[in-house]
N, C-alpha and C positions, 0 to 999 in steps of 0.2 A: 326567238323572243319577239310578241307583235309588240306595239309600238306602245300598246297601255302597259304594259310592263314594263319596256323601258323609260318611262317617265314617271312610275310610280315609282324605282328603284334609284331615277335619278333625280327627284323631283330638289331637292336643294341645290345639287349643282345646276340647275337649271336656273334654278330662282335666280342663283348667283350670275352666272354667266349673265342673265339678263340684266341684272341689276346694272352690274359693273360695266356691259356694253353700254347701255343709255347713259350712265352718266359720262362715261368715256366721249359718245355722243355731245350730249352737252357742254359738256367742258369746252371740248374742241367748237362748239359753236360759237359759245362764250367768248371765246379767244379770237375768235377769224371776225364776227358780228357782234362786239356787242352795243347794247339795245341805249346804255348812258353812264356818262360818266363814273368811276367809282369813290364813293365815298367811305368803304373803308377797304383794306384790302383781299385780296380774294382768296388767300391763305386762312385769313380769318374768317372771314363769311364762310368756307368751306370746310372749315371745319369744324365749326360752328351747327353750319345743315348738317352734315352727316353725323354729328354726334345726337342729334336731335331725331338722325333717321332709328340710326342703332338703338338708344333708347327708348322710341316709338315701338319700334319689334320687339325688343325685348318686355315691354310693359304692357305688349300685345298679348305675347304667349303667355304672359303669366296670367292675364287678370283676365281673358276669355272664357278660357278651359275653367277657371275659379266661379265664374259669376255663372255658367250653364248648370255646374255642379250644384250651385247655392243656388239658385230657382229651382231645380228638380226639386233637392232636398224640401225647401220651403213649399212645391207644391203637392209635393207626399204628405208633408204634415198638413196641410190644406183638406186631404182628402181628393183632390182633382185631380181627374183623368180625360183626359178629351177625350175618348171615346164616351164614357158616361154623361160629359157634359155635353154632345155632339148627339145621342140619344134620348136627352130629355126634352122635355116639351120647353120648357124655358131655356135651355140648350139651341135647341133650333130658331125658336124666337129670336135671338140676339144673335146666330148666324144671318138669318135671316135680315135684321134691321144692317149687320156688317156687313153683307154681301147682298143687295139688293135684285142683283141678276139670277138668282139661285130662287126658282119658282117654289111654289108651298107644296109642291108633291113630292120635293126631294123631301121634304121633311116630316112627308105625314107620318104619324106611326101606323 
C-alpha cells in the first residue's frame, strides 16, 4: 500500500488525530501561558467552541454538497456550459476582460 492509498482509506482518522492533537496542543498552552485573565470560565468557553466547531462541520457537509448540486442544476436549466461559453466570441471577451494576462490569440477562433 503507497502512501496515497493509505491516506485516502484513512483520511478521517487522520483529520481526527489532527484535530484532537492541536487542540490537545492548545489546551496545554492555555494552561502553562495564558495570554489574560479569565473572565468566564474555561469549561464554559470550551465547550461553547467546540460545539460551535461540531456544528460548523456538520453545517459544512450538509449545505456544500447541496449548493454545488443547486448551481449545476440552476446552470442546466440556464443552458450553460463553459466549454460553449469558453468558445464563443463573447465567451472569450469576458475571459479576456477576467483574465487580462491571457493574450487574444488564445482566443482567436
Amino acid at each position: 500500500m503507497d502512501i496515497n492509498e493509505f491516506i485516502m482509506s484513512n483520511e478521517m482518522l487522520i483529520r481526527v488525530v489532527f484535530f484532537f492533537g492541536m487542540l490537545g496542543i492548545m489546551a496545554l498552552w492555555e494552561i502553562v501561558a495564558p495570554r489574560r485573565a479569565l473572565t468566564v470560565s474555561k469549561s464554559v468557553r470550551w465547550i461553547n467552541n467546540l460545539g460551535l466547531v461540531f456544528f460548523n462541520s456538520l453545517l459544512l457537509r450538509l449545505l456544500f454538497p447541496a449548493a454545488a448540486v443547486g448551481m449545476a442544476a440552476f446552470a442546466n436549466e440556464q443552458g450553460w456550459d463553459s466549454l460553449i461559453i469558453m468558445r464563443s466570441r463573447s465567451g472569450c471577451q469576458l475571459w479576456s476582460r477576467l483574465s487580462p494576462w491571457i493574450s487574444s490569440s488564445t482566443c482567436s477562433m
